[in-house]
Short mmCIF file of the C-alpha atoms (twelve columns), coordinates in Angstrom:
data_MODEL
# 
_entry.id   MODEL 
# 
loop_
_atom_site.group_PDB 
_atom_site.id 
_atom_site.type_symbol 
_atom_site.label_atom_id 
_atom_site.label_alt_id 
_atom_site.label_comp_id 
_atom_site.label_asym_id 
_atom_site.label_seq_id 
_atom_site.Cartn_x 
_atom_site.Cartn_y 
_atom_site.Cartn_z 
_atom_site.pdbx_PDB_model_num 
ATOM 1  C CA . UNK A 1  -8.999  -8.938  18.860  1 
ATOM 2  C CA . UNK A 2  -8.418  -6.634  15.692  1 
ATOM 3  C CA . UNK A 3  -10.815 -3.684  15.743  1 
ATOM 4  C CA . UNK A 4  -13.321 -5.264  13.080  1 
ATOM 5  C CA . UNK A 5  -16.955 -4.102  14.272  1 
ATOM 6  C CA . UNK A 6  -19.678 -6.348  13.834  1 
ATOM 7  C CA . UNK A 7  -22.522 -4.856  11.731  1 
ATOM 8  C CA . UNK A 8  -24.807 -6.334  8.808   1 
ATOM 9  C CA . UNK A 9  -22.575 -5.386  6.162   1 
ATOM 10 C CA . UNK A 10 -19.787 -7.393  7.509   1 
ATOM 11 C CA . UNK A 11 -21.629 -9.969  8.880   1 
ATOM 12 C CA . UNK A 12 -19.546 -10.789 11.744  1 
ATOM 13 C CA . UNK A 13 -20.491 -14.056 13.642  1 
ATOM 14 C CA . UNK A 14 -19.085 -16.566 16.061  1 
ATOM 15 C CA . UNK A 15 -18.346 -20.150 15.868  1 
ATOM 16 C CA . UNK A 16 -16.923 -21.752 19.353  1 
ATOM 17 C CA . UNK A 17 -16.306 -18.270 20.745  1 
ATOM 18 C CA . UNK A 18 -14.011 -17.043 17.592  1 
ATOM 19 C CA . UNK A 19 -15.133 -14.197 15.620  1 
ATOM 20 C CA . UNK A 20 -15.337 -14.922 11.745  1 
ATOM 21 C CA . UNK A 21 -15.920 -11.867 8.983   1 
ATOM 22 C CA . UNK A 22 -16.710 -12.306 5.114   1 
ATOM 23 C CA . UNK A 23 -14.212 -12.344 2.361   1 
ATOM 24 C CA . UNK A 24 -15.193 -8.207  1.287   1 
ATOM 25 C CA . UNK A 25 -14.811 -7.168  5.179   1 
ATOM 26 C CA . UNK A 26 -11.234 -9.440  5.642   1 
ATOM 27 C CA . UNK A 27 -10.309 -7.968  2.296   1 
ATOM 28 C CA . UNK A 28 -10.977 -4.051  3.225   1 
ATOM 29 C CA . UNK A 29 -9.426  -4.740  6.771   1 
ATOM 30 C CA . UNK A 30 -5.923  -5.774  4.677   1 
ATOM 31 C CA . UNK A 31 -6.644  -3.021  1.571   1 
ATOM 32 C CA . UNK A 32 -6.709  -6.229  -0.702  1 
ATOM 33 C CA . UNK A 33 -9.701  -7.344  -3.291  1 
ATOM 34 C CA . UNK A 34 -11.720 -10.376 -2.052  1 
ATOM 35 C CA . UNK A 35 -9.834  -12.834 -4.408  1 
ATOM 36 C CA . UNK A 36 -6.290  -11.848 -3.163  1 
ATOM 37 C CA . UNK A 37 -7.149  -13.776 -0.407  1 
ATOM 38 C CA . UNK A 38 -8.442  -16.719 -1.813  1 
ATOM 39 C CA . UNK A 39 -5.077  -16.408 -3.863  1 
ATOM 40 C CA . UNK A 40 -3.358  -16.497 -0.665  1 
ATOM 41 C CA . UNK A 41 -4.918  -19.467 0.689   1 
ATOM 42 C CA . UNK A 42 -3.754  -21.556 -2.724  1 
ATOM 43 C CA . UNK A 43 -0.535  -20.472 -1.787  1 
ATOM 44 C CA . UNK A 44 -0.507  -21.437 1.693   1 
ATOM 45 C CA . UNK A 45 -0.035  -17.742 2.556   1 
ATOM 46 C CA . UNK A 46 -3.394  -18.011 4.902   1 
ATOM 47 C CA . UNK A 47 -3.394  -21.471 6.874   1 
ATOM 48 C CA . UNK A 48 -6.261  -23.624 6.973   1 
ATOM 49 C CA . UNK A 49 -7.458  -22.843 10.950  1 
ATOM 50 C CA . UNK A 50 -7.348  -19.176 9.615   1 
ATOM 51 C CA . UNK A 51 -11.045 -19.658 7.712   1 
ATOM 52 C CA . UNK A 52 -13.998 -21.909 7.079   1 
ATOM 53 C CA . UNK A 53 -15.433 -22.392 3.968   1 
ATOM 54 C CA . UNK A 54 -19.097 -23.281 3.483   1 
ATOM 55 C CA . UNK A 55 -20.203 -24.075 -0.553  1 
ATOM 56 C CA . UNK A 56 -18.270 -20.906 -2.332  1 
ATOM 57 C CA . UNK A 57 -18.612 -18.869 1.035   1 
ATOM 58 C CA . UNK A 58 -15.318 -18.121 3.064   1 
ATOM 59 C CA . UNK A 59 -15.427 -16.787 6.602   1 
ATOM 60 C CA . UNK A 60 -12.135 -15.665 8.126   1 
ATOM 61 C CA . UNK A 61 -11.040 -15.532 11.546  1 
ATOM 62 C CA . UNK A 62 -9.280  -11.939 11.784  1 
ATOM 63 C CA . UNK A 63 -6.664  -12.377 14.046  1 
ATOM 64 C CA . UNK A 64 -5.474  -15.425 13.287  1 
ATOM 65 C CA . UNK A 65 -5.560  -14.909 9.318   1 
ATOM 66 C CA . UNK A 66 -3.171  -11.828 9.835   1 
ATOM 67 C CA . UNK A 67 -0.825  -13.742 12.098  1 
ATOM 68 C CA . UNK A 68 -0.607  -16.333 9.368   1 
ATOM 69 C CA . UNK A 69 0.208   -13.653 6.573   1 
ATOM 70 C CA . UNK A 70 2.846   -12.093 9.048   1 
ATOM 71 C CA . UNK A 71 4.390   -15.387 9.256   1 
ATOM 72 C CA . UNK A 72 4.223   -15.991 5.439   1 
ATOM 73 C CA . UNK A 73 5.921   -12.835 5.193   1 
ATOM 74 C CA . UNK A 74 8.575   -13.419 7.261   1 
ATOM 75 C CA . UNK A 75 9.022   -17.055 5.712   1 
ATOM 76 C CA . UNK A 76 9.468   -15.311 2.507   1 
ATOM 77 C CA . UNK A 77 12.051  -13.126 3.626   1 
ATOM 78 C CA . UNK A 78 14.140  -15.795 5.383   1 
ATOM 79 C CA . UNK A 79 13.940  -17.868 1.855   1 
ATOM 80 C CA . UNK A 80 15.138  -14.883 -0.124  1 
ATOM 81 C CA . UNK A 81 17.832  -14.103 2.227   1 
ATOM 82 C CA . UNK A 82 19.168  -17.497 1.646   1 
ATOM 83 C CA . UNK A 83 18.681  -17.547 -1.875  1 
ATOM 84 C CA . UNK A 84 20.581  -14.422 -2.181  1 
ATOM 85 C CA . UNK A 85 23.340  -15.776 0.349   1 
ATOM 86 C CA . UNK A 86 23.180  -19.234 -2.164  1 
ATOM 87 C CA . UNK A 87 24.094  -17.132 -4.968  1 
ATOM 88 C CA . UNK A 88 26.928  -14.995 -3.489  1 
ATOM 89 C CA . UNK A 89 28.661  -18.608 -2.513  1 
ATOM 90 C CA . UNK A 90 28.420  -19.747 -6.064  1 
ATOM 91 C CA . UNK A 91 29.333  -16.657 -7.238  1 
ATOM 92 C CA . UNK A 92 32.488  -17.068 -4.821  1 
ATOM 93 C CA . UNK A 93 33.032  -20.700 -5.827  1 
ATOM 94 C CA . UNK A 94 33.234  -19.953 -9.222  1 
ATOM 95 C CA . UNK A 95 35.725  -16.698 -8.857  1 
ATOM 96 C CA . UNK A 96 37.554  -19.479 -7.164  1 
ATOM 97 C CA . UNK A 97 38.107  -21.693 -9.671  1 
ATOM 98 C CA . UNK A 98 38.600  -19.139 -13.003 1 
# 
């Protein structure tokens, strides 16, 4: 469990046993503004078992929303790694054949 503390401005509550916090309490917890993480969830950054939405309302589930920005993260890298190593083979291939 992260250390969010339940109190009426963050209007912690439970669905099934899992802890869910509003967008502004997610948001401070990660030093982001509340629309960086809707941004996030476009992108695929936060998966969809991370939140709930209800009309315009998000909920998040604090734990599991930081896992899935951790693994986003680390996706990320892995994809620029192999871009980069991409690019030094064509750059080698080409050398090659001037």
């Amino acid at each position: 469990m992260s250390d969010l503390e339940p109190s009426t401005e963050n209007m912690m509550l439970e669905l099934a046993g899992e802890p869910y916090v509003d967008g502004d309490t997610m948001a401070k917890h990660l030093n982001v503004v509340p629309s960086t993480l809707k941004n996030w969830i476009k992108k695929g950054a936060i998966e969809n078992h991370c939140y709930i939405k209800v009309g315009t309302t998000y909920r998040y589930r604090p734990d599991a929303t930081i896992d899935s920005l951790q693994q986003a993260s680390e996706r990320q890298r892995i994809e620029k790694e192999n871009a980069e190593k991409a690019g030094q083979m064509t750059e080698q291939l080409s050398f090659q054949f001037d």
